[in-house]
C-alpha positions, 0 to 999 in steps of 0.5 A: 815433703818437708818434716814439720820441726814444730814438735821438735822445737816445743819440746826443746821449749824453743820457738819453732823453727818450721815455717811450713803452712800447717805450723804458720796456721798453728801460730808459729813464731814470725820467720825472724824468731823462726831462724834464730831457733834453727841456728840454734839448734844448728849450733847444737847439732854442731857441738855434739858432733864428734871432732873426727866428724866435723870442720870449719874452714872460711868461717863456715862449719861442715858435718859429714853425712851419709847423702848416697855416700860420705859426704862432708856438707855446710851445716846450714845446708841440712835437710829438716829431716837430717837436722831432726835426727841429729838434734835428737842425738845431740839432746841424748848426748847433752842429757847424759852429760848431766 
């Protein structure tokens, strides 16, 4: 089962990033609109991310997770669910910043 990201990306005032079939009959944004705010929140997840846990190496960037272990995976490979909980600590981390 797939964590709807709608909420997450309303609240953030971005078009939704989810194209489940509940958010589509709900009038997401078009698939196109739908990627861009899903890198974006990437790139989010990506800056907040402390130094010791992050690379990028052939133009790719990694963040290291906890997937039954360690483990140091490409960004846009993150499950709805542990990009959610990621972009929720970046956003904590950006407000502080404030």
């Amino acid at each position: 089962m797939t964590i709807c990201s709608r909420k997450a990306a309303l609240a953030l005032d971005w078009p939704s990033f989810c194209c489940c079939e509940a958010c589509k009959a709900l009038g997401a944004q078009s698939i196109s609109d739908a990627a861009k705010s899903r890198a974006r929140a990437l790139r989010k997840i990506y800056q907040h991310t402390p130094k010791d846990y992050r690379s990028s190496r052939e133009g790719q960037r990694f963040i290291m997770i906890w997937r039954d272990g360690t483990a140091l995976v490409p960004l846009d490979s993150l499950t709805d669910t542990e990009m959610l909980d990621r972009l929720g600590s970046a956003l904590r981390a950006e407000a502080n910043r404030r």
